[in-house]
N, C-alpha and C positions, 0 to 999 in steps of 0.2 A: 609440862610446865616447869620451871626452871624460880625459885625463889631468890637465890646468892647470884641476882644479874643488877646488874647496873647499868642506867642506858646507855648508851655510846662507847659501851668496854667490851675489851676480849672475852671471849670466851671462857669458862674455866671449869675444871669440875664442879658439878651440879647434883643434885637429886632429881631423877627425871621419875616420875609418873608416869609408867605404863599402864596403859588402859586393854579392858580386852580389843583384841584384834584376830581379826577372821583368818583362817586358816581352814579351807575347805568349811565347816560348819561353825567355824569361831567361836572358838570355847574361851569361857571367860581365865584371863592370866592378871597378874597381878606383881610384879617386878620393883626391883627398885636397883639404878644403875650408878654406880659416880660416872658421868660422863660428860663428856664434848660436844657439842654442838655440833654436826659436823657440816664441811661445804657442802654447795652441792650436790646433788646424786646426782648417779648417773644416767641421762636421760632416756637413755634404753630401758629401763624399770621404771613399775610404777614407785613416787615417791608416798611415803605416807601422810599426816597431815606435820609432824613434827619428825625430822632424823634425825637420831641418838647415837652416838659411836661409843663404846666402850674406854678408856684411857689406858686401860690392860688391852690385855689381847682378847679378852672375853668379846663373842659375838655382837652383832650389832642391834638393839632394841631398840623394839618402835613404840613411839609413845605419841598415841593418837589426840589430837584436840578436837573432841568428841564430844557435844553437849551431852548426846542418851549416852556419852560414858563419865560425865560428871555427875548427872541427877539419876541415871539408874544401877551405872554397876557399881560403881563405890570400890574398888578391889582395890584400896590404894594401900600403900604400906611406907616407910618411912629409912629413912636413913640417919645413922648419928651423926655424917658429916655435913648433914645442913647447917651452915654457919648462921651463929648469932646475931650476926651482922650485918646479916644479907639486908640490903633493902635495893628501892627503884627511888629513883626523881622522878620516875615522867610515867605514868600509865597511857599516854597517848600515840609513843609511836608504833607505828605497823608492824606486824611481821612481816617479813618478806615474799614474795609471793615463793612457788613452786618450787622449790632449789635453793631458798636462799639460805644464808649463813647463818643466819641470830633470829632467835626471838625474845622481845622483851617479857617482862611479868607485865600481867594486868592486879593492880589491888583490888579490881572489884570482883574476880570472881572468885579467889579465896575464900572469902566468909562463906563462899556457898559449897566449899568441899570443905571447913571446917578448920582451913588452917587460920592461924593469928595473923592479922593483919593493924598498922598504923597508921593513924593519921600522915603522917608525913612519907607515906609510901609502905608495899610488902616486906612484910618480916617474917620470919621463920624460927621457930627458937627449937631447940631442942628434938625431941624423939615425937612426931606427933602420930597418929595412930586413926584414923578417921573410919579406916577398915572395920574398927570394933567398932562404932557405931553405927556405920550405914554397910547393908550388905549388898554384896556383889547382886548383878540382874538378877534375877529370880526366873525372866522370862529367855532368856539365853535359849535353854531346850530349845525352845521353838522353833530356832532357826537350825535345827537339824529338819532339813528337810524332808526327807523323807523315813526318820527316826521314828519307832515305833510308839513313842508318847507321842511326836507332832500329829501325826497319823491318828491316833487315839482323838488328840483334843481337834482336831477338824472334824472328824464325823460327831464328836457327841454335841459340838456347836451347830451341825445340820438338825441335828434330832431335835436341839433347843427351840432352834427355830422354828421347826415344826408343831412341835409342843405349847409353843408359845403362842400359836396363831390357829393351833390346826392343821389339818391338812388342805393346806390352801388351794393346793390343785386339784382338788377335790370339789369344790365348790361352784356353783352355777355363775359365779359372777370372773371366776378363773378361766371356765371354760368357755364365756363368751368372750372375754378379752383377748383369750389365745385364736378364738377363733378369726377374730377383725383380723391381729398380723398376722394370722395366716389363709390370708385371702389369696384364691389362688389368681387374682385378677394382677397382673404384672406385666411390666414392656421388657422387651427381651431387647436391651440395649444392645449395640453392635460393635466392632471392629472391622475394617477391610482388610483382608487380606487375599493380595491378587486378584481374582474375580468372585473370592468369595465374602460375605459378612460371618463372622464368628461370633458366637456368644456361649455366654458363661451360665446355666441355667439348674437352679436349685428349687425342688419340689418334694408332695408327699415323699412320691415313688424315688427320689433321687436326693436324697435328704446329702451325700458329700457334692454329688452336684454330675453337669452332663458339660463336656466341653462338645460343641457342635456348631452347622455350618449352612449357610442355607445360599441360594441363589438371589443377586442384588433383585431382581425383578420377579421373585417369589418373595422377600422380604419387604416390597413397596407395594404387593398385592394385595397385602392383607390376609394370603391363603397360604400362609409360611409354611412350607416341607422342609423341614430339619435332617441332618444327615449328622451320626453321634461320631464325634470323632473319637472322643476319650469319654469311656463311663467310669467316674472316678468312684463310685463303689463297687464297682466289679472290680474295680482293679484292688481297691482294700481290701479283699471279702477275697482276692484271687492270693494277695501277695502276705493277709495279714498285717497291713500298717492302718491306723486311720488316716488316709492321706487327707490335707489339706491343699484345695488347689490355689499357687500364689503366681501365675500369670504365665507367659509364653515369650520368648524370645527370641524371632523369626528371622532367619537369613533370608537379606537384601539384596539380591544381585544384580537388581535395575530392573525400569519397566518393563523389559523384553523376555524377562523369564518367570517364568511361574515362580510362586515360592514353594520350594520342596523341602527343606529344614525347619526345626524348629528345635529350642533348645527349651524345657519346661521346667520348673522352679513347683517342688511338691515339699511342703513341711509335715511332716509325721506328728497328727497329733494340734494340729498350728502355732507350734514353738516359732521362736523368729531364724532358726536355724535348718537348712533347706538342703534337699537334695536336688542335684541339675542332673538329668538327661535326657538326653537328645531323642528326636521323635521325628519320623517320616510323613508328613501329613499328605501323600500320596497315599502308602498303603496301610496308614493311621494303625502303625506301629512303632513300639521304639526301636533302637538300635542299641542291639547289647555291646559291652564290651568285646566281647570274641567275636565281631564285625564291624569292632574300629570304630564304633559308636560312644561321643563325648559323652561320659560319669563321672558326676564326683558327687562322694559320699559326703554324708550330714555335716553342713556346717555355715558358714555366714559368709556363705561364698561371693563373687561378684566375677561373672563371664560375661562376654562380648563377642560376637562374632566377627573375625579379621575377613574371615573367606570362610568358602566349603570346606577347607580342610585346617583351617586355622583359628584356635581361637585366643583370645587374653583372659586368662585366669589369676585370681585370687582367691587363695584357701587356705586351709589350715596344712600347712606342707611340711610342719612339725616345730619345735621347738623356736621360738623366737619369732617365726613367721605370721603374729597375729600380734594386732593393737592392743594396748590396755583396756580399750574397750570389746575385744574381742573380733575384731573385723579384721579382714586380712592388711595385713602391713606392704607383702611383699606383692610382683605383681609380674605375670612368666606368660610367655608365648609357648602352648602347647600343638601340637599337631596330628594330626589323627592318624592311630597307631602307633605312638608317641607312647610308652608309659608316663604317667601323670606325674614323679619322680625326676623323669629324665627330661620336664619342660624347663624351657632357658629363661632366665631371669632376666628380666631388661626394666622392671621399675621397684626401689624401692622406698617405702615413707618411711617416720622415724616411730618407734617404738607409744610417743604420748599421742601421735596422730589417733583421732576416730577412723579414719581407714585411706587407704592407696587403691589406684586403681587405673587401667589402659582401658580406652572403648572405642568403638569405631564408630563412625554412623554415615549413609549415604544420605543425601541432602538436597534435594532438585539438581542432580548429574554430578555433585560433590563429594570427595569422599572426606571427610575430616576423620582425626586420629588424635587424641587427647589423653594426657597422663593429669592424674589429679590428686593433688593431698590434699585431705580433708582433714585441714588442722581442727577442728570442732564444728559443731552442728551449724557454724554459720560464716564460719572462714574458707576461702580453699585457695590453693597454690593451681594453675592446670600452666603444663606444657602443650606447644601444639603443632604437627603437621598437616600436609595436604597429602592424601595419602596415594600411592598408583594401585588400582585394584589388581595390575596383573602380576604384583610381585609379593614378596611374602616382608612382614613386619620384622622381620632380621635382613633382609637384602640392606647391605650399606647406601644402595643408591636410592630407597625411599629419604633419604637424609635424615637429617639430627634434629628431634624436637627445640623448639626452643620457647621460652616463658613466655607466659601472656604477662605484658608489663600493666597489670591493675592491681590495685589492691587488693586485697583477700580477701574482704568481703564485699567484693563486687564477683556476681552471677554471669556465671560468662554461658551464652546460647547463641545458636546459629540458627540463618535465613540466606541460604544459597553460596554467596561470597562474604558475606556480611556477618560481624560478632550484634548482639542483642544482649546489652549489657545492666541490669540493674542492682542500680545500689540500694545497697544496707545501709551504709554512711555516707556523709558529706567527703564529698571528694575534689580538691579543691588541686588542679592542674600545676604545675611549679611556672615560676616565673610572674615577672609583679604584672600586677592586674589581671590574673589570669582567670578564668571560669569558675565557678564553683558549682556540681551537679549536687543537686540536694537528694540527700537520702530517701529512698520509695521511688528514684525516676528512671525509667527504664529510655538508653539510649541505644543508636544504632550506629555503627562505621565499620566500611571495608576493613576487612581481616588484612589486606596488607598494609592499610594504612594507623589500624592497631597495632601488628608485631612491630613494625617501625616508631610508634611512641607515638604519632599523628594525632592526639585525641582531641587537638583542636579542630579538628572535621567530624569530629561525633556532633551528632541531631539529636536534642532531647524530644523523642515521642510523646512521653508524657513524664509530667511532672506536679507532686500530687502538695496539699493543699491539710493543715489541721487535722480536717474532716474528711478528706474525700483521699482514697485510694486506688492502686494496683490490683485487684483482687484474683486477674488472672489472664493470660494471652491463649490463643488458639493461629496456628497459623496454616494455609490454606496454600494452594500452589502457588498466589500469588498476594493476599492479601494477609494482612494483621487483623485480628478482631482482639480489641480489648475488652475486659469486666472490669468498669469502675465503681466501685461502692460509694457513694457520697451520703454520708452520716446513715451509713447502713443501709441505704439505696440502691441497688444496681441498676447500670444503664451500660449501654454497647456504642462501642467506638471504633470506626474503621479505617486502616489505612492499607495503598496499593503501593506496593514494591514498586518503584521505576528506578531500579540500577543505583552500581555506587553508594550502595550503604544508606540509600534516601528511601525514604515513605514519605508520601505524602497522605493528607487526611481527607476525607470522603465526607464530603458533609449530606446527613440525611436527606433524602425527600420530604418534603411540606406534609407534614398531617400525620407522621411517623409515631407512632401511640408508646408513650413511655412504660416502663415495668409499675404495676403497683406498689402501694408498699405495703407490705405483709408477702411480698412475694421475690423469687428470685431465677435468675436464668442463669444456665452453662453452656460452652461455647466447646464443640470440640469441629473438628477439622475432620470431612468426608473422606477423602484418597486427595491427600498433599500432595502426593508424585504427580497429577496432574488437574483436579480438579481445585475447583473454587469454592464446589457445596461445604454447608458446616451444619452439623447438627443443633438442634434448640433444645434443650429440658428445662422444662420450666415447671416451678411448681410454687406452691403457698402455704402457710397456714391453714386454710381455707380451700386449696384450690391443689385436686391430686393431679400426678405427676401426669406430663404431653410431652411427647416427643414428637419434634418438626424439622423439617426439612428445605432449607433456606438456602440461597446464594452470598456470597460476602457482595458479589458484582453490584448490586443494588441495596447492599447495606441491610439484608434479611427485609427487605420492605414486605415480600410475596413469601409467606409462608405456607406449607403443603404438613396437616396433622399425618400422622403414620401410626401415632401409637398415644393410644390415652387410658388410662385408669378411670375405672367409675369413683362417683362423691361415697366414701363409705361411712359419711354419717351426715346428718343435714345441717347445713349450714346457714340455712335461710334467715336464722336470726342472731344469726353469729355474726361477731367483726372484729377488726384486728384495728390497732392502735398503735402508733409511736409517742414515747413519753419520753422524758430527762430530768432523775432525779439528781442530784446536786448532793456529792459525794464530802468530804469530812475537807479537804482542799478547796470545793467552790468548784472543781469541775465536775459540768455537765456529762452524764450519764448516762446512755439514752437504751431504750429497753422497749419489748414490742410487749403487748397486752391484747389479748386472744377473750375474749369474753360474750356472752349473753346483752341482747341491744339493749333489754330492758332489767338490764342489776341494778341492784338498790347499791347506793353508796351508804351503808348503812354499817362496816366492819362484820358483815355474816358471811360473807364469801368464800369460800374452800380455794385457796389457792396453793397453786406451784409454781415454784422458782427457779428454773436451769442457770444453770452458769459453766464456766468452765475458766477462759482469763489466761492461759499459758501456749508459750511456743509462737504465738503469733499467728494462731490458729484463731479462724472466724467461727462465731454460732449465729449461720445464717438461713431465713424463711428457707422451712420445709415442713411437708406435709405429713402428718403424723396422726393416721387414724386411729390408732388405740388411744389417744392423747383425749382427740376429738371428741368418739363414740362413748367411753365410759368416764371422760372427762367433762371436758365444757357441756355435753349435751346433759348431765347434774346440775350443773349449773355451778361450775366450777371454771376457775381464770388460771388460764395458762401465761405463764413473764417469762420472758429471753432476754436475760440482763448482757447487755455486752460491753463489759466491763474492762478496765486495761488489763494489759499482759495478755488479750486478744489480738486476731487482727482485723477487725474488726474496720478500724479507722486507720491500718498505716501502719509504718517504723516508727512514729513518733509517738502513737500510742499504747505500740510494744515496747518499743529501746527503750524509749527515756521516760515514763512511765507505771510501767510492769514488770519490770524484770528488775535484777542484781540491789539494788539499795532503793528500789521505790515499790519492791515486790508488794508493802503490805497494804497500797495502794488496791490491789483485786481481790482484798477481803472489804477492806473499808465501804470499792464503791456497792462491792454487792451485797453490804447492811445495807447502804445508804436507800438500792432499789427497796429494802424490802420493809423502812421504815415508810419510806413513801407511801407504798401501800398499805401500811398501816393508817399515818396518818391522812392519805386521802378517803379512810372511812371505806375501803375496796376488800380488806381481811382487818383480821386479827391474830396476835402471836397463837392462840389455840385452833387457827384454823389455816396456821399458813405451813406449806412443805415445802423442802427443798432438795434438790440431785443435784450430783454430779461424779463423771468418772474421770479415773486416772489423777489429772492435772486439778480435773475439777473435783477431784474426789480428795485432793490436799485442799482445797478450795471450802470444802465441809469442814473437812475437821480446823480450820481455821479461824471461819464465821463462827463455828460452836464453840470454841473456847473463847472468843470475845464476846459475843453476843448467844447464848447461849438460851436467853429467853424469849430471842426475837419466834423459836421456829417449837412448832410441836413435833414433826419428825422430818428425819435427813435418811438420805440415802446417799451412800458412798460407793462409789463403784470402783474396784481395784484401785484404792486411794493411794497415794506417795505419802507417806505421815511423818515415814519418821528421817524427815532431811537431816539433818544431824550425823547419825551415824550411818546413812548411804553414803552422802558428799564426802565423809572422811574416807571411805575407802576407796581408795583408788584401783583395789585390787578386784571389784566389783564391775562387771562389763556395764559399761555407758556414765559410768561416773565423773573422768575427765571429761568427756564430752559435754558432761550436764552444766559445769560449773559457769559456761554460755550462757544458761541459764537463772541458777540459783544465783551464782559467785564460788569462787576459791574459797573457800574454810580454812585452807592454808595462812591467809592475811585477815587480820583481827577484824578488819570494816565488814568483811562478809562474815565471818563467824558471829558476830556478835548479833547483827543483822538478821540472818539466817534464823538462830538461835530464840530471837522475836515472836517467832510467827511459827513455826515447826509446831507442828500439829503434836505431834507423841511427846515431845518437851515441853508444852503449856498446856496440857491437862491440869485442870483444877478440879480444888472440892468443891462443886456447883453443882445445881441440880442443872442435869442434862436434858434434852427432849430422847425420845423415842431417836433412837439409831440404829438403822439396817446395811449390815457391810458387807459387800459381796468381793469375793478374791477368785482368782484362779491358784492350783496348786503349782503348776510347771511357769508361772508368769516369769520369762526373765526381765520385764522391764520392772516390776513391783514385787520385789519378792513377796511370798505370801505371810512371811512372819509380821511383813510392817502391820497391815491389816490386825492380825489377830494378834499381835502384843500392844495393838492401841486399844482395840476392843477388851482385853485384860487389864490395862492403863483405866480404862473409861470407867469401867466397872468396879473397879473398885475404887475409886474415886467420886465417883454421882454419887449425889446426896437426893437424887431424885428417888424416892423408892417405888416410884407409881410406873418409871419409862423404863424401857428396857435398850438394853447393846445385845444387835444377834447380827449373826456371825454365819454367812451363806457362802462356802467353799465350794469353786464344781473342781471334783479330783483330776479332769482332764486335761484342764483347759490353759491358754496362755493367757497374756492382755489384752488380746482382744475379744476375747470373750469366748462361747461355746465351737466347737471345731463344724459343726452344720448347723443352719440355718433356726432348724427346732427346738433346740437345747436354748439356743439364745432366746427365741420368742419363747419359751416356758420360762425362762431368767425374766425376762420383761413383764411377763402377764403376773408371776408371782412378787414383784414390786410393785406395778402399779394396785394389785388387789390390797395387799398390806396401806400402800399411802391411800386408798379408799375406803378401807375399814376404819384406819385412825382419826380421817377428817369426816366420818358419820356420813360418807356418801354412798356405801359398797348399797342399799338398800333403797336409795333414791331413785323414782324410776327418773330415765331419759326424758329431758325436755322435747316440746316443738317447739 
C-alpha cells in the first residue's frame, strides 16, 4: 500500500508495506522499500498481489495485499520519507487487474493498520510505527508443514479431541454407525472394455481396492466370476507405497482389436500428484521401463494415447515446464523407447495458464486430435485436427492444427463429425440481428461447418430456463440422453443423431413415469462404439441405490434391474419434502426435508443441515444410510439446502449469483434455510447441526461468524478459510485458477469483497457453538494450516466457554479424505457420533 499517491498521477517513490510472503514455508518478513510501482510483470511468473521495484538497484520486493496480512501479521515498519503531504481525492478507483501499473490508496483501510488518515482523503505524517503495537502472526509456525512444532500441535489437537469426547470409537453407538457404512451389500458398477466389464472394488479384505474383470453375460447373470487384474494391495505391501487407485487409460485401436494397453494413473498416499504406467491387460502386468514400457514419475501429469507406440505427455520436464498452478504448461510427443528427456515439444501454454495439453480420442470411426489451454477453471483456448491413425502426430502431412473459433468459455465435445458445444456465457453471433445462444445451452454443428465460422447452422438442443437446467449428457452409439434438473428435479431427455450435426428429439411413450422428487438418476452410455444400451442408477433419500439396464431406442421405457442394494434402515414412515425459504434478496431457496410422517412442529426436532454453494457443483438426492439408520430413524430431520454458487439450478444461479461479488449470497441463503426451520416451529438453534466440506466447509465458517447463534454445532470438513492470504499467493498451486472463482485480490472490488466474508478474517468476540474441524495433513488443495490457524483464531476468541473448537487431523491423507475406504468410514462414524451426542440423540433408541 502506497500513502504519497494521488489519483490519476505517476508513479513516484513511496513507502511500500511488505507483508510476510511465502517462500517454501513463508516465514514472516517485515520490509520497508522507497519504491516504484512498477509495469507489468512478466507473464511468465507468477505476479504477486502488489509489484514493488526498488529505485536503487536494490532487489525487487513484494508487497502483498493481504487481509490475514493486515489484521494478523502486523510486521509493518515505516520509513521517514513518507511525505507530509501525501494525500488521495478519490478512494474509489480500482487497481488494476493482474499486471497493471498503479494502485490507488484506499482511506478506509488505514485506520485499521493504524496509520492517520483525513477527512478529505489519506495522509501519512511522519515516522509511524504500528509494528510496536500489533505483532507479527503468531500462528506463522504452523505453516511449516511438516516442522516439528506443526507436527507437535496436530497430534496433541487429536488427543484433544479424544479427550474431549472420549474415545468415541470405542463406543456402541460408533460401532454401530461404522457398521451401516460398512455394509458389505454394494453394486459393482461397470465399464466396458472390449468384451470385458471392469470394475473398481473395495472391501474388508481389500481395503486399497481390487481392479478386476468379469464376462458381459456372467455380469448380467447375477453369478458374477471376477478375474483380479490388479490387487492394489499387493502391489503397496509388494513395492512399499500406499497406492491410491486414480483410473485407467486404455488404447483405442477400433472395434476390430482387442484392447491390449492400458495406461494407469496411481497416487502414493492420494495426493493429487500421480504416477503413469503402462499395463498389459493381456498378461495383467506392467511394463517396465527396460521393455520400453510408458513411466512417468510423480507428478500432475496429463497423457494421452496417440497410438501403440505414441503417446502426448505433459510433466514436469523441469524448470519452467509447469503452470503457476502446478500443471504441466508444456506439451511433447514421446515414443516408446524414446527417453522421456528426448520427447519433441509440439504444444506450449503460457506460464498463468491452469494447464496445456494434446489428446486424442477415437469417436464412432473418428479420430480427433486437440490441443487446449486451460486459461482457468472455466476458460479454454482448443486447437483441432482430424487425425490419420496410420501416421505418427509429427508426420507433416497429418497437417496444422487450427482454432476452434468459440469463445473460451464455450465447451467444446464431440459426436461423430459433429462439435457439442455448451455455453458458460451469452454468446451472441457478429453481424446485426444475429443469434444470441444463452448461457447453460448446449448446441450442436458439423465440425467443418464450425472451423469455417458457420455457427449460423448450429441447433440449440437444449436451452435452459431460471430454474431448470443441464445437469448432464450421456452419449450412446447413436443417441443423446439428457439430465435436466428442473428446480432440483431430474427428468431424461432423448435425442437420435440423424447426420450433419442434427438431433432430433424423441418424444416419450404415453404413460412414461417421471423421477420422484427426493430422488435422482445417472445416465451413462453401455459400449458407444456400437451399442444404444445406457446404464440407469437411480437412487433417493429413501430409496438405496439400482442399477438398470435400458435402451436409449425407446427412451429407457423397458427397464431390466441388475443390481440393487437392500433398504438399510426403514423407511416406512419416513418422507422427503421440497420447501423455499426466501433468502435476505427475496429469492427463493429451495431445500429438501427428509423427516418422521408424524413430527410435531413444535421447535424440538434435532436437525441437520448440509450445504456446500461452490464451483457449480450440485447437492443432489442420494442415499445415505448412516444419515438414515442413526439419524432420522431418532427422529431427527435431515435439510439439503441448495443454495447459489451450486449448480444446482444452472449458470445463472452459479455465475451471476454465487460466485466473484454476489459470493456472500451462499451464506445468507443458507441462514435464510435454517431460520425457516426455525421459525416454522421444525428445530431450534440448540438443536439444530450443521456440515460441510472443502467449499462447504468455507461455507461454516461463514454462517458462524454471521450468525453464529443460529447453530449448536458445525462440522467443517477440510474447510478453505483463510481466502485472503491463499488468493494472494500466487505462488501457491491453484490460486490463479481459483480467482474464476473467488475474484482477483489484485483489484480492490474483489479484495474488499473477498475480505467480507473470509472465514479467518471475520472472526469475532462471540460466543461460538460447538465446532469440529477435520483436515488432512498432505491436502494440496486446503493446506492444513488454514484449518488449524482458524481453529487457534476461534479459540481464542469465543467468548463461548461452555463449546469447544477440536481439531481432527488424519496424518496421511489429502482433500479427499482417507486413501481407503475404512479410514473414511471411521472419519464419518466419528462425526456423526459426536453431532449425536451433542443434539442428546447418541441414546435415543431407533424409531418405527
Amino acid at each position: 500500500l502506497v500513502c504519497n499517491r494521488k489519483a490519476n498521477q505517476e508513479t513516484s517513490p513511496a513507502t511500500a508495506i511488505v507483508m510476510a510472503s511465502r517462500s517454501g514455508a513463508r516465514r514472516a518478513l517485515a520490509a520497508i522499500v522507497g519504491a516504484n510501482f512498477a509495469a507489468s510483470p512478466s507473464p511468465s511468473s507468477p505476479s504477486p498481489s502488489i509489484a514493488a521495484t526498488s529505485s536503487s538497484s536494490s532487489s525487487c520486493a513484494r508487497a502483498r495485499a493481504s487481509a490475514s496480512s493486515f489484521f494478523q501479521r502486523r510486521a509493518i515498519a515505516s520509513s521517514s520519507s513518507c511525505s507530509s503531504s501525501c494525500s488521495s481525492s478519490s478512494s474509489s478507483a480500482p487497481a488494476p487487474a493482474l499486471g497493471g501499473s498503479r494502485v490507488e490508496p484506499r482511506r478506509r483501510i488505514l485506520p485499521m493498520l493504524g496509520l492517520s488518515s483525513a477527512a478529505s482523503g489519506v495522509r501519512c505524517e511522519g515516522t509511524q510505527t504500528p509494528s510496536e503495537q500489533e505483532p507479527e502472526d503468531k500462528l506463522i509456525w504452523l505453516e511449516e508443514v511438516l516442522g516439528e512444532e506443526a507436527l507437535a500441535w496436530v497430534k496433541a489437537q487429536n488427543e484433544k479431541s479424544v479427550a474431549a469426547f472420549g474415545n468415541i470409537e470405542e463406543s456402541e453407538e460408533y460401532k454401530r454407525i461404522l457398521a451401516i457404512l460398512d455394509s458389505k451389500e454394494k453394486i459393482p458398477y461397470v465399464g466396458r472394455i472390449g468384451e470385458y466389464y471392469y470394475n473398481f472394488w473395495q472391501d474388508a479384505e481389500h481395503k486399497r481396492g481390487l481392479w478386476r474383470r468379469t464376462t458381459i453375460a456372467g455380469y448380467k447373470s447375477g453369478q458374477t466370476k471376477w478375474e483380479t487384474v490388479l490387487d492394489l494391495d499387493e502391489l503397496s505391501s509388494k513395492e512399499g507405497v500406499t497406492w491410491v487407485y486414480k483410473g485407467a487409460n486404455v488404447l483405442d485401436e477400433g472395434i476390430d482389436k482387442t484392447p491390449q494397453r492400458a495406461l494407469l494413473t496411481l497416487s502414493p498416499g492420494g495426493s493429487d500428484a500421480v504416477v503413469l504406467r503402462e499395463f498389459d491387460l493381456e498378461t495383467k502386468q506392467f511394463i517396465p521401463e527396460s521393455e520400453q514400457g510408458f513411466v512417468v514419475p510423480e507428478s500432475k501429469s496429463r497423457i494421452s494415447w496417440i497410438s501403440r507406440d505414441e503417446v502426448a505427455i505433459g510433466t514436469d520436464f523441469g524448470p519452467g515446464s509447469l503452470t503457476a498452478s502446478g500443471y504441466p504448461r508444456v506439451s511433447k510427443i514421446w515414443r516408446r523407447g524414446q527417453p522421456l528427456s528426448e520427447a519433441v515439444t509440439v504444444f506450449e501454454g503460457k506460464k498463468e495458464d491452469v494447464a496445456a495439453s494434446q489428446h486424442c480420442s477415437l469417436d464412432r470411426g473418428i479420430y480427433h486430435e486437440f490441443r487446449i489451454r486451460s486459461l482457468d477453471f472455466y476458460h479454454r483456448s482448443y486447437w483441432y485436427r482430424r487425425r490419420d491413425p496410420a501416421k505418427s502426430s509429427l508426420d507433416p502431412a497429418q497437417g496444422e492444427f487450427r482454432e476452434v473459433p468459440v469463445p473460451t468459455d464455450v465447451d467444446v465435445d464431440t459426436f461423430k463429425d459433429t462439435f457439442l458445444l455448451t455455453m458458460r456465457e451469452n454468446w451472441t453471433l457478429p453481424g446485426e440481428g444475429s443469434r444470441v445462444f444463452k448461457k447453460g445451452s448446449l448446441l450442436s454443428i458439423g465440425i467443418e461447418d464450425a472451423m469455417a465460422g458457420k455457427f449460423e447452422k448450429a441447433r440449440v438442443v437444449f436451452e435452459p430456463t431460471p430454474r431448470r437446467s443441464l445437469m448432464a449428457k450421456a452419449c450412446t452409439h447413436n443417441y443423446m440422453v439428457l439430465n435436466v434438473a428442473d428446480n432440483v428435479n431430474a427428468s431424461l431427455h432423448f435425442y437420435k443423431y440423424v447426420g450433419e450435426g442434427k438431433f432430433e428429439y424423441q418424444e416419450p411413450p404415453a404413460g412414461q413415469q417421471a423421477i420422484p422428487i427426493g430422488c435422482d438418476v445417472q445416465v451413462r452410455a453401455v459400449y458407444p462404439k456400437t451399442l444404444d444400451d445406457i446404464f440407469l442408477i437411480k437412487d433417493g433419500y429413501l430409496e438405496p441405490d439400482k442399477l438398470e439396464i435400458a435402451s436409449a431406442k425407446d427412451c429407457a421405457t423397458t427397464t431390466e434391474t441388475l443390481y440393487s442394494k437392500p433398504h438399510l434402515f426403514d423407511s416406512t414412515n419416513l418422507m422427503v419434502e421440497q420447501h423455499q425459504a426466501t433468502s435476505k434478496d427475496g429469492t427463493k431457496v429451495p431445500y429438501f426435508m427428509i423427516r418422521h410422517k408424524e413430527m410435531e412442529f413444535n421447535g424440538s426436532n434435532p436437525t441437520l443441515v448440509d450445504g456446500y454453494g461452490g464451483f457449480e457443483i450440485p447437492l443432489l438426492p442420494g442415499y445415505a444410510a448412516g444419515v438414515g439408520a442413526v439419524w432420522l430413524q431418532r427422529g431427527g430431520v435431515k435439510v439439503v439446502a441448495n443454495i447459489r454458487g451450486g449448480g444446482e439450478m444452472g449458470r445463472y444461479w452459479y455465475e451471476e449469483e454465487g460466485k466473484y461479488l454476489t459470493k456472500r449470497n451462499t451464506f445468507l441463503d443458507f441462514i435464510a434455510c435454517a431460520e425457516y426451520l426455525i421459525q416454522e416451529g421444525i428445530t431450534a438453534p440448540n438443536l439444530l447441526a450443521t456440515e460441510g466440506r472443502s467449499a462447504g466447509g468455507m461455507l461454516m465458517g461463514g454462517i458462524l461468524n454471521m450468525r453464529p447463534d443460529l447453530f449448536r454445532i458445525a462440522v467443517a470438513g477440510v474447510p478453505f478459510v483463510d481466502v485472503m492470504n491463499t488468493m494472494s499467493d500466487p505462488s501457491i498451486p491453484l490460486t490463479t485458477g481459483e480467482w474464476e472463482e473467488w475474484g482477483n485480490p489484485n483489484e480492490w472490488k474483489y479484495f474488499d469483497y473477498m475480505l467480507s466474508y473470509s472465514p479467518y478474517d471475520n472472526v469475532r468476540e462471540v460466543p461460538y457453538p460447538d465446532i469440529l474441524i477435520t483436515a488432512g495433513l498432505h491436502d494440496p488443495r486446503v493446506a492444513f494450516w488454514e484449518p488449524a490457524k482458524w481453529a487457534s483464531k476461534l479459540r481464542t476468541m469465543n467468548t463461548n466457554k461452555e463449546s469447544k473448537v477440536l481439531v481432527k487431523m488424519d496424518l496421511e491423507v489429502g482433500h479427499f479424505s482417507a486413501s481407503d475406504r475404512y479410514r473414511y468410514k471411521r472419519e464419518k462414524a466419528f462425526e456423526q457420533s459426536i453431532v449425536l451426542e451433542k443434539l442428546g440423540l447418541a441414546d435415543v433408541k431407533p424409531m418405527k
